[in-house]
C-alpha positions as CSV (number, residue, x, y, z in Angstrom):
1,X,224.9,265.9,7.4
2,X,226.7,264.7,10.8
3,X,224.5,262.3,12.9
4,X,224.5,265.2,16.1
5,X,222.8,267.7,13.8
6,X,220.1,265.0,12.8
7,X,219.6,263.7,16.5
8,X,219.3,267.4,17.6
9,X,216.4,267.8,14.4
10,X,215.1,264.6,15.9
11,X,214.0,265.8,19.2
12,X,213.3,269.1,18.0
13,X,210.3,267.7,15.7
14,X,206.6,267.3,16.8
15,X,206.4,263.8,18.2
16,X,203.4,261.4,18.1
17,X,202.4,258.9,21.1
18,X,204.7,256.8,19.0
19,X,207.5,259.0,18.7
20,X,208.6,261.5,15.6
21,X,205.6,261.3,13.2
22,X,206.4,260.0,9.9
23,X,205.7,263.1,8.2
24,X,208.5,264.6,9.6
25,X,210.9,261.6,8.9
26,X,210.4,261.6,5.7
27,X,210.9,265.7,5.1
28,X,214.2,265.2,7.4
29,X,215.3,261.9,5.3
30,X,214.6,264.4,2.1
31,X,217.1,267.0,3.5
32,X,219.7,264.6,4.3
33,X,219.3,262.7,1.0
34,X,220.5,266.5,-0.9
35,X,223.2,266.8,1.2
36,X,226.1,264.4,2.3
37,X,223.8,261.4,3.2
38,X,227.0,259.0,3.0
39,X,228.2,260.9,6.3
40,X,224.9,260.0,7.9
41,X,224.7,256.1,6.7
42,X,228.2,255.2,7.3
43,X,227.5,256.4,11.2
44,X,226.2,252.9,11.7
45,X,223.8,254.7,14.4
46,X,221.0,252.2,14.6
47,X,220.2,253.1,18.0
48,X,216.1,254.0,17.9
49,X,213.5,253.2,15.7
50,X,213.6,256.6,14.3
51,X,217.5,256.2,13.3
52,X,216.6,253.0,11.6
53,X,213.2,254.6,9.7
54,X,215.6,257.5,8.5
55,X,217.9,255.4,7.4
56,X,215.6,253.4,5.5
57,X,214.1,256.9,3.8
58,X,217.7,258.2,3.2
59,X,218.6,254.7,1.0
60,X,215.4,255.4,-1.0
61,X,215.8,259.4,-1.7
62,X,219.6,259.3,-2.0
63,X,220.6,259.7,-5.9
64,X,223.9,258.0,-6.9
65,X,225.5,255.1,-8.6
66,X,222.8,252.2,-8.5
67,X,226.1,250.0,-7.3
68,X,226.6,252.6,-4.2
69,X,223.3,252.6,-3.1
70,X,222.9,249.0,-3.6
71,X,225.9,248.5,-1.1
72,X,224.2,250.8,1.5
73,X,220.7,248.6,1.0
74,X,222.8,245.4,1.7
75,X,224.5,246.9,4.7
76,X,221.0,248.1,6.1
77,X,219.1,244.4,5.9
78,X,220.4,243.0,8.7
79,X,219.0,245.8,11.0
80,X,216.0,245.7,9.4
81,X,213.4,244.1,12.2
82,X,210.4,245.7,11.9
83,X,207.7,245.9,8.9
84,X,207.6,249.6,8.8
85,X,211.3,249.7,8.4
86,X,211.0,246.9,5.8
87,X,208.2,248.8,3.9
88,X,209.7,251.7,4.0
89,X,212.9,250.6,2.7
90,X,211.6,248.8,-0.1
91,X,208.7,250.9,-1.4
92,X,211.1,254.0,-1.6
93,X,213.6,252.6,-3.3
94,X,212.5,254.2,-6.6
95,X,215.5,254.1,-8.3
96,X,214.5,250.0,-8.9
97,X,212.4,250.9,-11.6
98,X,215.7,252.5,-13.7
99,X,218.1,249.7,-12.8
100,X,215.5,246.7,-12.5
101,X,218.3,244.1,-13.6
102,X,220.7,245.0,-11.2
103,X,218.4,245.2,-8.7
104,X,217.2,242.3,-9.7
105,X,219.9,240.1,-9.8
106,X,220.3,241.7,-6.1
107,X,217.5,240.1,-5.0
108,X,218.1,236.7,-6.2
109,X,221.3,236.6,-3.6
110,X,218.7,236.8,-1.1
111,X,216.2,234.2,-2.3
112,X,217.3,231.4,-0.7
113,X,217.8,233.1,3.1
114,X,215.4,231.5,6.1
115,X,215.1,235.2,7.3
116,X,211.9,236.1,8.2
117,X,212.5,240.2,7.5
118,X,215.0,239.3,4.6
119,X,211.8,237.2,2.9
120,X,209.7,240.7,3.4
121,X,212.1,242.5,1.8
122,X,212.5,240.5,-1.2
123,X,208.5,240.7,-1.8
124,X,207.6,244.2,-0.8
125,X,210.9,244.9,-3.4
126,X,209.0,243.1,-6.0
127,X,205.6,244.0,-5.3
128,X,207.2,247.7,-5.7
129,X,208.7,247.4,-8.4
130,X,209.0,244.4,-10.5
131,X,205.2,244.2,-11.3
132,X,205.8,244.2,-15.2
133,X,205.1,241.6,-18.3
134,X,209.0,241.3,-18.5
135,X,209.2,240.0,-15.0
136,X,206.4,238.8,-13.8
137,X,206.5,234.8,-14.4
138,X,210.1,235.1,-12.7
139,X,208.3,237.3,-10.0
140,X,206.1,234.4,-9.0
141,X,208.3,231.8,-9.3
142,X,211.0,233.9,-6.5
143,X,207.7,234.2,-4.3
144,X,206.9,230.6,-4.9
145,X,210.0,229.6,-3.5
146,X,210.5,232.5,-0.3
147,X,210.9,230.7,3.2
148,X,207.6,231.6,5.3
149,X,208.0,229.9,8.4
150,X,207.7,233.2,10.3
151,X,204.9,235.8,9.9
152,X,205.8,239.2,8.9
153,X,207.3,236.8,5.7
154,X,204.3,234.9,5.4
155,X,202.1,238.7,4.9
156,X,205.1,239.9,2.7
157,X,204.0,237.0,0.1
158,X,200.5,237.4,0.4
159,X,200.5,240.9,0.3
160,X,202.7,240.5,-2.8
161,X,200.3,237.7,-4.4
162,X,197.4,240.0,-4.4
163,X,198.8,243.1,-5.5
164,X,199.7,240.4,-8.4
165,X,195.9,239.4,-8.6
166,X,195.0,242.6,-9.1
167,X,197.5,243.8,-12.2
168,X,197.6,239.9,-13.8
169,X,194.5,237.8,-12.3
170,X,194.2,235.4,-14.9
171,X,197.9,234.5,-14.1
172,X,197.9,234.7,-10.6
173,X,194.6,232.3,-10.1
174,X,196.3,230.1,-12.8
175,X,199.3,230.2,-10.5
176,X,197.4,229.7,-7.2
177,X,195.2,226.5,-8.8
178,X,198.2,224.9,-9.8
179,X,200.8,222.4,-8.8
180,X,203.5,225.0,-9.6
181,X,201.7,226.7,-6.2
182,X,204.3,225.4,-3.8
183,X,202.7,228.1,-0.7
184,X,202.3,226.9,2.5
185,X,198.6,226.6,3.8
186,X,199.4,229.7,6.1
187,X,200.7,232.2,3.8
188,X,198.3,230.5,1.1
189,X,195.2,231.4,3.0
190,X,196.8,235.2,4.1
191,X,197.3,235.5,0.2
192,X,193.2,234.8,-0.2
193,X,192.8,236.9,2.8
194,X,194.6,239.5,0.9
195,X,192.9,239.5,-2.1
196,X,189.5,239.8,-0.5
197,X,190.6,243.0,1.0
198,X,192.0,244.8,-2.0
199,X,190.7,247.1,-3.6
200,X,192.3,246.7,-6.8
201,X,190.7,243.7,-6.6
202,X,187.6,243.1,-9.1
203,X,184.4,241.6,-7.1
204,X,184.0,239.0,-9.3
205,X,187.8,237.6,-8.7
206,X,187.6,238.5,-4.8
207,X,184.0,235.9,-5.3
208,X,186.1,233.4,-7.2
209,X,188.7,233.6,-4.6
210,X,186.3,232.4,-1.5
211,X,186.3,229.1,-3.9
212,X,189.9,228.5,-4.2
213,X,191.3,225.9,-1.7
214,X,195.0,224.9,-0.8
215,X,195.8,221.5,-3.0
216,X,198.2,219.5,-1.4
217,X,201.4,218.7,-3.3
């Protein structure tokens, strides 16, 4: 679809106080995903917060080679600067679950970055997606290691430590009473925070929780 049509079905949809509602973005992104979404994604038109939300629904609805729409991902992070963008990106990109190794092994280029979006992205990616027994152990250890200087990274982790708490708690309060736990106090205590707000959450973890205290190491 060329990027005038899509601007023109931009303004023509009900808008929020916030702009284009999100319900709408995502039935657009849906259209555009069936038909020639390459044309749309190679336009490089990052110009709104709505552009950048589409683009991050288009990546996650398209169908293709895993390798293709890996490439378009990797082209996307660096515009990536918001956490609805991030989210969006990541918890739409579906097609993880069917291609988890390459995906995978497409995180791990990223582990190492001091980015505070690129950090978010890795760990709403696995939160998303990589939740299984196969992966799990490697899971934490990639989270263990993020950079979390900044706070939008700092909430990725701890967002993705108690959605771990809640599908594995007897490994994740092993992991977060141990000296394998290398989290900083910050994103440690946003991680208990976290935890105590989920509702996947059993009461009696979310009581053991308000126990658990940062060991230095």
């Amino acid at each position: 679809m060329k990027l005038s049509s899509i601007k023109l079905k931009l303004e023509q949809l009900p808008r929020t106080s916030f702009g284009v509602s999100v319900p709408h973005l995502r039935k657009l992104a849906q259209h555009v995903a069936k038909d020639n979404y390459r044309e749309f994604l190679d336009s490089d038109d990052y110009s709104s917060f709505e552009l950048k939300l589409l683009h991050a629904f288009v990546i996650g609805y398209a169908q293709d080679n895993i390798d293709i729409l890996l490439a378009y991902l990797q082209k996307f992070i660096p515009y990536v600067d918001d956490w609805a963008i991030n989210d969006a990106l990541c918890q739409n990109f579906k097609i993880a679950r069917k291609y988890r190794q390459k995906v995978w092994n497409f995180i791990l280029m990223y582990q190492s970055s001091d980015q505070e979006f690129i950090s978010r992205i890795i760990s709403v990616l696995l939160l998303s997606h990589f939740l299984e027994d196969e992966y799990i152990d490697d899971v934490i250890k990639v989270l263990d290691r993020l950079n979390t200087d900044k706070y939008y990274a700092q909430m990725g982790v701890a967002w993705a430590v108690a959605t771990i708490m809640g599908k594995y708690p007897a490994k994740c309060l092993e992991y977060l009473q141990s000296a394998e736990c290398h989290l900083d106090i910050k994103t440690y205590n946003k991680s208990l925070q976290k935890i105590r707000e989920s509702y996947k959450v059993s009461a009696e973890i979310k009581k053991l929780s308000k126990t658990l205290t940062k060991i230095p190491h």
